[in-house]
Structure formats: C-alpha cells, structure tokens
LOVEXLO-494729 format. One record per residue (C-alpha): residue number from 0; residue in one letter; x, y, z. Coordinates in steps of 0.2 Angstrom, whole numbers, plus 5000, padded with zeros to 4 digits. Each point is the difference from the previous one (the first is absolute). Example, Ala and Ser with C-alpha at 12.3 -4.5 7.8 and 13.67 -1.06 7.14 Angstrom:
{resi:0 resn:A x:5062 y:4978 z:5039}
{resi:1 resn:S x:5006 y:5017 z:4997}
This chain:
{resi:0 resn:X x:5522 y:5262 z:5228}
{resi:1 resn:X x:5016 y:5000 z:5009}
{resi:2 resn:X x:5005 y:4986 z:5013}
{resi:3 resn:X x:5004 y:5002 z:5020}
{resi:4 resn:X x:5009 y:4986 z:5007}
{resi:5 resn:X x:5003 y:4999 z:5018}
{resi:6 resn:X x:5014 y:4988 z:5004}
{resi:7 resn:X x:5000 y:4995 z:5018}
{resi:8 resn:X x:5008 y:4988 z:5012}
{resi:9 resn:X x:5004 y:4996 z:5018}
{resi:10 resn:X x:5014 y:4993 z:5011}
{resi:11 resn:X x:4997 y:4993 z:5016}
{resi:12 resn:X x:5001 y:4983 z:5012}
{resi:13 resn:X x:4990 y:4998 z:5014}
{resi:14 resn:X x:4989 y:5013 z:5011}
{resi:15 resn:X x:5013 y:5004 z:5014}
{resi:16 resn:X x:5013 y:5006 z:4985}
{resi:17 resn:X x:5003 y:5015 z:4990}
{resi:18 resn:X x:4992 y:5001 z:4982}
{resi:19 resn:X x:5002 y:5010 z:4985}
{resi:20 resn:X x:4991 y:5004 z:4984}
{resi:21 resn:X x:5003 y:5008 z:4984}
{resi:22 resn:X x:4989 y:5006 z:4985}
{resi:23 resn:X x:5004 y:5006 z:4981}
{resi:24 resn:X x:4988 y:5010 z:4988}
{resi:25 resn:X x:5002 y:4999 z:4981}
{resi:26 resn:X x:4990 y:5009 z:4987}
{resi:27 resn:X x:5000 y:4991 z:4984}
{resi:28 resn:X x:5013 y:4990 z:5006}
{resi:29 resn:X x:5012 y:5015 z:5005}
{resi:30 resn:X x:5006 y:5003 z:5018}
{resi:31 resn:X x:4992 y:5014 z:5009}
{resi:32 resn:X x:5002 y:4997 z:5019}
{resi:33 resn:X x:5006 y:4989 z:5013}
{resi:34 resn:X x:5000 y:4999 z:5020}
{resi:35 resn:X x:5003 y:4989 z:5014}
{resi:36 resn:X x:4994 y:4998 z:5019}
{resi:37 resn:X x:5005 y:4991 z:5016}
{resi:38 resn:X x:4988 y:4991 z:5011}
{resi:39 resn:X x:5006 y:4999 z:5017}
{resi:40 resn:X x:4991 y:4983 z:5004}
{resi:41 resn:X x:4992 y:4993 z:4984}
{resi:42 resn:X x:4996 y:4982 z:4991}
{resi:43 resn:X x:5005 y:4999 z:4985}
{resi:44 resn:X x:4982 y:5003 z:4995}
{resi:45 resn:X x:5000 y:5016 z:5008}
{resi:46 resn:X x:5013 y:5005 z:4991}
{resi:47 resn:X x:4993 y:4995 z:4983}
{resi:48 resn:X x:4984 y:5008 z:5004}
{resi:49 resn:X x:5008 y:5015 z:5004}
{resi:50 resn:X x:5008 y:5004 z:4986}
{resi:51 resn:X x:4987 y:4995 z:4989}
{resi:52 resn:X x:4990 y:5015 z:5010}
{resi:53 resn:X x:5015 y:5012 z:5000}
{resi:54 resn:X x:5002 y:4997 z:4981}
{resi:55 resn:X x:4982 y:5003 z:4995}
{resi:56 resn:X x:5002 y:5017 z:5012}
{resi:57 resn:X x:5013 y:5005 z:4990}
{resi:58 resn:X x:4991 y:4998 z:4982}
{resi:59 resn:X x:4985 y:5008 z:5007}
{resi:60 resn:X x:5011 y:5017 z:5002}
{resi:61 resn:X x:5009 y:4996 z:4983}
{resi:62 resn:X x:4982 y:5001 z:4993}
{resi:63 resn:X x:4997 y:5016 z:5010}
{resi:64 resn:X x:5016 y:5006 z:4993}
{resi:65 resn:X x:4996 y:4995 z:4981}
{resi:66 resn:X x:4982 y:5007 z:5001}
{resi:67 resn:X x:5006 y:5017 z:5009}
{resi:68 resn:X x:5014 y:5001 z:4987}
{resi:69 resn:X x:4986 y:4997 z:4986}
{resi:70 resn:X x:4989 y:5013 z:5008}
{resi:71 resn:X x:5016 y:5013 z:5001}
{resi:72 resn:X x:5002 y:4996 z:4982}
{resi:73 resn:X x:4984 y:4998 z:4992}
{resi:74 resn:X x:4990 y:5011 z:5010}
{resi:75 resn:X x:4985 y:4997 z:5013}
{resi:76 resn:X x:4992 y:4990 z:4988}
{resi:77 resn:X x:5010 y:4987 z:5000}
{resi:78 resn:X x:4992 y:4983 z:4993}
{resi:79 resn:X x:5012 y:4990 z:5013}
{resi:80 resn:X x:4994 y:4983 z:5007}
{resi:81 resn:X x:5005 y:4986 z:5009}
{resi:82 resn:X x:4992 y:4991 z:4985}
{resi:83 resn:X x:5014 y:5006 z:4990}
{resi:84 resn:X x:5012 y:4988 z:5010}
{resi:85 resn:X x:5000 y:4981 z:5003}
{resi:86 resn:X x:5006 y:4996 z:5016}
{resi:87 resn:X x:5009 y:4984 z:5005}
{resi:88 resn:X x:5005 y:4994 z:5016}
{resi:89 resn:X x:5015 y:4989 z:4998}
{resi:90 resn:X x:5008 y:4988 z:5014}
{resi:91 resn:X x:5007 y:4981 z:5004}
{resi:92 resn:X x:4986 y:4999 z:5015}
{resi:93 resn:X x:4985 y:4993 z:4994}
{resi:94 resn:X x:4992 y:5002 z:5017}
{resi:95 resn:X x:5004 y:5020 z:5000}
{resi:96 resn:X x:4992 y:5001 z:4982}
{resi:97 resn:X x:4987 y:4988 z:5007}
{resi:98 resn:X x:4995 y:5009 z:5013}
{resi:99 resn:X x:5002 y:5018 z:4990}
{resi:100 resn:X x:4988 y:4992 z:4988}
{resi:101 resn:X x:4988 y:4994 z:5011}
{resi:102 resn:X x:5002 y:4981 z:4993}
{resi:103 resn:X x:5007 y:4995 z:5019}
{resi:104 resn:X x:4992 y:5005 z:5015}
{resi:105 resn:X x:5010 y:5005 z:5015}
{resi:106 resn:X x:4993 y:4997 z:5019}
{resi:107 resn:X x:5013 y:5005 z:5011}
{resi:108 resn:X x:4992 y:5014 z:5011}
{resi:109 resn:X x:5017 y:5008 z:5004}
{resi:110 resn:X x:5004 y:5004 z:4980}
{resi:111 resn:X x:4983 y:5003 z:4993}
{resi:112 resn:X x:5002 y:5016 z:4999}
{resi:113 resn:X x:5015 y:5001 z:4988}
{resi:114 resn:X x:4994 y:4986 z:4989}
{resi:115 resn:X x:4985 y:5012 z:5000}
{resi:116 resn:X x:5010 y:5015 z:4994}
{resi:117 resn:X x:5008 y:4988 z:4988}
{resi:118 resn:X x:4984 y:4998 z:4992}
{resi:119 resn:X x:4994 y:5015 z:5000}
{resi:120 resn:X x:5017 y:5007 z:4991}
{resi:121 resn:X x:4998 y:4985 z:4986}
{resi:122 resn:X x:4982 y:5003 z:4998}
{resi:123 resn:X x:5003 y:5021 z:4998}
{resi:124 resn:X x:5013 y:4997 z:4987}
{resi:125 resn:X x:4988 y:4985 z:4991}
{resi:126 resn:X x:5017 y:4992 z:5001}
{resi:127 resn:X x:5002 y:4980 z:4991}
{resi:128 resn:X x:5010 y:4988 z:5009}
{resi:129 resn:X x:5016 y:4993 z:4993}
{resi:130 resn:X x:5009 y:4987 z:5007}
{resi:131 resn:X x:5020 y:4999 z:4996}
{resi:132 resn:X x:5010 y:4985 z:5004}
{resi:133 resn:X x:5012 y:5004 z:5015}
{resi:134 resn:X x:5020 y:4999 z:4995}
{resi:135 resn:X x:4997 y:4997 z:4983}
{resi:136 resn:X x:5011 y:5016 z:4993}
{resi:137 resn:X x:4985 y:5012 z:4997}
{resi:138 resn:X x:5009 y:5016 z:5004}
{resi:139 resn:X x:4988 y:5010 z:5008}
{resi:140 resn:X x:4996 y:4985 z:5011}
{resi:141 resn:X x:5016 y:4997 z:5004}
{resi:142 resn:X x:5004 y:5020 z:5004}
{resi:143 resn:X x:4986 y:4998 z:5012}
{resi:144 resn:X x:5007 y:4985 z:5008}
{resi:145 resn:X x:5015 y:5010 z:5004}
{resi:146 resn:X x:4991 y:5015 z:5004}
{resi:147 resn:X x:4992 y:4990 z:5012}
{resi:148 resn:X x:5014 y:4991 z:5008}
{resi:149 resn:X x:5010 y:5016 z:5002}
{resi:150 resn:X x:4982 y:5008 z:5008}
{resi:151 resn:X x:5004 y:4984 z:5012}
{resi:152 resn:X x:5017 y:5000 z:5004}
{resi:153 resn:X x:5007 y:5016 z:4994}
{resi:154 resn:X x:5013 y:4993 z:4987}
{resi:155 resn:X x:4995 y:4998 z:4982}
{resi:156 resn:X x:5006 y:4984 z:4995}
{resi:157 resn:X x:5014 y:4996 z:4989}
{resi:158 resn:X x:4991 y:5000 z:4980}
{resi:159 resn:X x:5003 y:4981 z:4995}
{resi:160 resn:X x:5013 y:4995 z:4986}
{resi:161 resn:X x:4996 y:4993 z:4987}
{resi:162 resn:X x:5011 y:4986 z:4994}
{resi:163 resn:X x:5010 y:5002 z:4986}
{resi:164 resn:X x:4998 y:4987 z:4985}
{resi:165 resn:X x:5018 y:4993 z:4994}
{resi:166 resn:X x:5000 y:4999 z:4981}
C-alpha cells in the first residue's frame, strides 16, 4: 500500500488583507507536486482552508493520473483502487484538520460552503488527519509556509540559515 501526503498551509492576518496558501504531495515520502494561491481578502483561516481543499484537488487528479497510467499499462482490467493508497492530510492548523475531519463544527453561514467542500474532499479520499507542529523544521511543512507566504506577498522569503557550530 503506498502513502499520499498532502502538506498544506496558509498565510494570512486579518479579513481586510491579502492571504496565501500552499500545498505539497509526496508519495511514500517522495515529492510529487506543489502549488500556491493568493486570496484577495482572506483570514488566516481561510487561507489554511484553502489550501488544504487545493491540495487534496490536486491528489484526487494524481490518482486520476496513476489509475489512467495503470489502465494504459495493464489494460482495462486494471485492479486499481483507492484502497491501494493511504492518504493523509498534513497541516500545523488543528482547526482546518478539525473541521476537514468532521471533529469541529463550523457555523459561520458566509463559509459553510467551503468547509463543506473541505469535507467532502477528506471524506472522498478516506483521508487521516495529521497534525505537524508549525516552525519546527519539518520540510514539507516548512515549503508550504513559504509557498504560502509568497502566494501572499509575491516574494518567497529568504530560506533561513542555519548557524554554524565553532569547534
């Protein structure tokens, strides 16, 4: 069974400000793909749940893509399945994986409808929720924190050094 993970995170301040989200997918651990967005106006929750959405969209037309390749290969009678994947939904917002979970509910009228779709994707992909410490060095959570400030502001930011040890 191979392992889809869908790294996501978003970058925003307050509602009357611009936001920006990014997303990576890895199978077995390998990079596969990786976007961004801008959000005119957006909360930083709306930029967190954007990308979660935007990410698992893109792993639904990897699968596509795999299972069409599989079909071209092995012929029509291809025993492809999404049971042949695990899929996990990685981010540093437990609310976004809250609500993608169904754990949280979500009243605010004017955003049902995307937490919604949020759902709906986790729940197509029988995703797991996998919560990863924000700024703690994990590197795809990290490549998403800059996909998604550069989604933001248009400039990727600057990788950080790391100090050097004197010996």
């Amino acid at each position: 069974m191979k392992t889809i993970e869908i790294f996501c995170d978003g970058s925003g301040t307050t509602w009357d400000k611009s936001a920006g989200y990014g997303w990576v997918i890895c199978v077995d651990g390998a990079f596969k793909a990786e976007g961004y967005g801008h959000i005119p106006l957006g909360t930083n929750n709306d930029a967190e749940v954007a990308a979660a959405i935007n990410g698992m969209m893109n792993a639904i037309a990897l699968l596509a893509r795999i299972k069409a390749d599989a079909a071209f290969f092995q012929g029509a009678g291809s025993l492809f399945s999404h049971q042949d994947y695990t899929v996990k939904l990685c981010s540093d917002s437990q609310l976004t994986l809250g609500w993608a979970s169904g754990k949280y509910r979500y009243k605010d009228e004017s955003r049902i409808s995307r937490i919604n779709v949020l759902k709906n994707l986790f729940s197509r992909l029988n995703a797991e929720a996998v919560w990863i410490k924000g700024h703690s060095g994990h590197e795809w959570n990290e490549r998403c924190d800059a996909l998604a400030s550069f989604g933001r502001t248009g400039e990727m930011p600057k990788p950080k050094r790391k100090k050097k040890i004197a010996i």
